[in-house]
Structure formats: structure tokens, C-alpha cells
N, C-alpha and C positions, 0 to 999 in steps of 0.2 A: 762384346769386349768391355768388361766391368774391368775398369782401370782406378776405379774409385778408392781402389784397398791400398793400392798401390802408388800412395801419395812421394814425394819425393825420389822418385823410380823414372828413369828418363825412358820412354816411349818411343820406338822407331819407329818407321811410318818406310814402306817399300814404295817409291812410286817408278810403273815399268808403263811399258804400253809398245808397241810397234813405231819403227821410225816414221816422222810424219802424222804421227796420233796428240800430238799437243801439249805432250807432256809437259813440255817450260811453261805453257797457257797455267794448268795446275798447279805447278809449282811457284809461279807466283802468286799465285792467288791463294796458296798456302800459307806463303812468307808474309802475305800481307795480314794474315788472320794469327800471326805472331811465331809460325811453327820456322825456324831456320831449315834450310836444306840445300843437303851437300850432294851436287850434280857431277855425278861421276865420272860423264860423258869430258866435260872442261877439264876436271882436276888428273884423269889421265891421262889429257893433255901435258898438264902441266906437268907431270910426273916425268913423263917419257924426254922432258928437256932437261930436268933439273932432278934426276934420282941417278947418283954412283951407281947403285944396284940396276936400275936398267939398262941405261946407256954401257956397261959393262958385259950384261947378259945379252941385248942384243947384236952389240957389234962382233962379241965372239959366235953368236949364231947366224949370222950373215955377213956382216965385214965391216970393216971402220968407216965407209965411206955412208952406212947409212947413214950418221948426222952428217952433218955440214953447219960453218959456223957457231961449233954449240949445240944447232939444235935438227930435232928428226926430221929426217929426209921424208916426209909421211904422202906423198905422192910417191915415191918407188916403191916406200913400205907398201901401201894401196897396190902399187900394179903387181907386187910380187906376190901378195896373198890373196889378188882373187879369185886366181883358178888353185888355189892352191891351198886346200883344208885342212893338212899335217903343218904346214908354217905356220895356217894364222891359229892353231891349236898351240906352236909351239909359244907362239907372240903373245899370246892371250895367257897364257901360263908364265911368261913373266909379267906382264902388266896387273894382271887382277890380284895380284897376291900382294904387292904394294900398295892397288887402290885399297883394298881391304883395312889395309894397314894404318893408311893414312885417316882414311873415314873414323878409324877406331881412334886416331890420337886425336881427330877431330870433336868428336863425341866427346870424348873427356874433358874435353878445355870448354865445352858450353857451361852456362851458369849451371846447376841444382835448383829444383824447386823449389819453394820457400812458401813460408805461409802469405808471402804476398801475388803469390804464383796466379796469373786468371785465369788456369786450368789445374783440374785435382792432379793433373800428374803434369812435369814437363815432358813435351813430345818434340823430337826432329823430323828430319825426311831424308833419307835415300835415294836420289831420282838415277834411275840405271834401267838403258835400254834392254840392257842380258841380265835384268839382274838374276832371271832361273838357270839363262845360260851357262854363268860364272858365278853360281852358287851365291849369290851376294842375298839371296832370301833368307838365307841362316845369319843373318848380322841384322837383321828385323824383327819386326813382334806382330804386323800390321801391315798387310801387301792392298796397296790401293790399283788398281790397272785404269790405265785411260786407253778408251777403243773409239776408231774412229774408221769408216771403209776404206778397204785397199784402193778404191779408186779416188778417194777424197785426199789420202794420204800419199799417195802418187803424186797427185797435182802439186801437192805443197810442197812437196823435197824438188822437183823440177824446178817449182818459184824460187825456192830459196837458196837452193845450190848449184844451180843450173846443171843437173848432172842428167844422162838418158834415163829413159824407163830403164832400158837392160841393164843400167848399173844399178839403179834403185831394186828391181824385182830380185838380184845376186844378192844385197846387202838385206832384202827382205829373208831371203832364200836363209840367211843364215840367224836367222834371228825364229823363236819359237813360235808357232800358228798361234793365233789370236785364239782361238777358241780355246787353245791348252793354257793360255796365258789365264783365262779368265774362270778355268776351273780351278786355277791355284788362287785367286785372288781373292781378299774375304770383302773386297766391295770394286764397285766398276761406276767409271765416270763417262758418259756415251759426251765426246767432240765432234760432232757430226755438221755442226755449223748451221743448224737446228733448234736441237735442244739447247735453251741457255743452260752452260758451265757453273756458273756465281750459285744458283739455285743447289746446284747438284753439290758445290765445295759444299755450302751452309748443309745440310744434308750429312757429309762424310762429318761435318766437325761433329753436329748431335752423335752420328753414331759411331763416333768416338770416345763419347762420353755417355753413353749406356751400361 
């Protein structure tokens, strides 16, 4: 990735991985080595409370009582698309095309490089669990994947959301095999609780700048 020619040219950076793979771990540790990143996961949150264009598209695809007080009813959403793969196709089809959107007005209000810039080019980050899912790898330049064992990654979304195995392996179930993740990726950061991470970020930044 010879990004050297391409000085004041802003630099995407794709970070995906499987749920429970650590991604926010990288992505801070991104943010901290200067690169900003805009975490899809939160911002289509935010979206789905506060965009006309969803709240519009989805209460005519399902009914007005999805929100409540303003905002998404996202535990019915939840119960209603988990057995249900044509919904959350249709759900996913309005949500992603706003995140898109936003990411891209996002991108544009960051600074431009300048010749006081500490990298030959500015670079951001994309962190998105689907990002092959919902196509969001064509708004990159540079897909990094964080892998971490299914069984390691299990453990952590338990800790952290208190949710069962069979809703985590469903929400696996719909997310792309790690292995396919990692033949599209042009580098991989192993979170195994193992390998130190810091080692491996220092690592992606040089070969960033190769």
C-alpha cells in the first residue's frame, strides 16, 4: 500500500471482524495513534432515532408503533427479524444506505492533509461489523479484519450483553465466516487475549506506510 504519492488524498482504513472479535479494542488504539473512526455500529443507532428517511421507511414497512417516544422500538425490531431473513434484508436495506451516506458527509468535514500532517497521507476508519455484508468495503481503500475464536468471542458478548449462546451463534449465523472475512482483508489483527494487540496496531500503522 504505497500511499506516499498520494499525499493530501484522505485514506480509508475498513475495520470488520466478527461480533466479539475486539474491534472497539482496535479502534481505539487507532484513535489514539491519530487516525479518527467512525463506528457504524453506534451511528446507525443514532440514525434509526433521528433520520425522517428511516423512521419513515420503516414504520410504513412494519407500523408506527415500531418507535415509541421518538425513538426505535429495537427489541421488537430484534424479536421480529430473527427468524426472519426477507425483513431484516428489508431493514438492512433501509438502514445501510443512510449509514453510507452519513459516513460519506462525515469524511468530508474531517481536516485535509497539510504539510504539517504526521502521516504522508490523512487516513480515517470505518469500523463495521457487515462491513462485506452491506457492501460498505466499496467506501474504503484498506480493509483491516480483527479475528478472535468463536469460542473466545462467545464468552465476551455473554459478559457483555448478557444475551444466550443461541442468540449470539443466530447473530453469528448472519454475519460472514471468518475465514471469508480474512481472504478479503489485506491485513489481520489476531485478539486472542494472547497475542499483545499494541504490537500488531504498531505493525498495521508501518504497513500503512509502505
Amino acid at each position: 500500500m504505497n500511499w506516499n504519492l498520494l499525499s493530501n488524498i484522505m485514506i480509508k482504513i475498513g475495520i470488520t471482524g466478527g461480533i466479539g472479535s475486539g474491534k472497539s479494542v482496535i479502534s481505539t488504539l487507532l484513535t489514539m495513534e491519530g487516525i479518527p473512526v467512525y463506528k457504524a455500529d453506534d451511528e446507525s443507532k443514532r440514525l434509526t432515532d433521528t433520520s425522517p428517511v428511516v423512521r419513515k421507511k420503516l414504520m410504513a414497512l412494519i407500523d408506527d408503533s415500531i418507535f415509541t417516544h421518538d425513538k426505535l422500538d429495537r427489541q421488537r425490531l430484534a424479536t421480529l427479524i430473527f427468524n426472519d431473513e426477507a425483513l431484516l434484508k428489508k431493514v438492512n436495506g433501509i438502514i445501510h444506505p443512510e449509514v453510507k451516506d452519513d459516513f460519506r458527509q462525515w469524511v468530508a468535514k474531517l481536516p485535509s492533509a497539510g504539510a504539517d500532517a504526521k502521516l504522508p497521507s490523512m487516513f480515517c476508519a470505518l469500523e463495521s461489523a457487515i462491513l462485506f455484508e452491506s457492501n460498505f468495503e466499496k467506501e474504503v481503500d484498506v480493509i483491516l479484519m480483527v479475528f478472535a475464536p468463536v469460542a473466545l468471542r462467545l464468552k465476551r458478548v455473554r459478559l457483555r450483553d448478557g444475551v444466550s449462546e443461541a442468540e449470539i451463534l443466530k447473530r453469528m449465523s448472519n454475519q460472514m465466516p471468518d475465514d471469508l472475512k480474512r481472504e478479503k482483508a489485506d491485513y489481520v489483527i489476531i485478539n486472542d487475549d494472547i497475542q499483545p494487540v499494541i504490537p500488531q496496531v504498531e505493525r498495521f500503522m508501518k504497513f500503512l506506510l509502505i
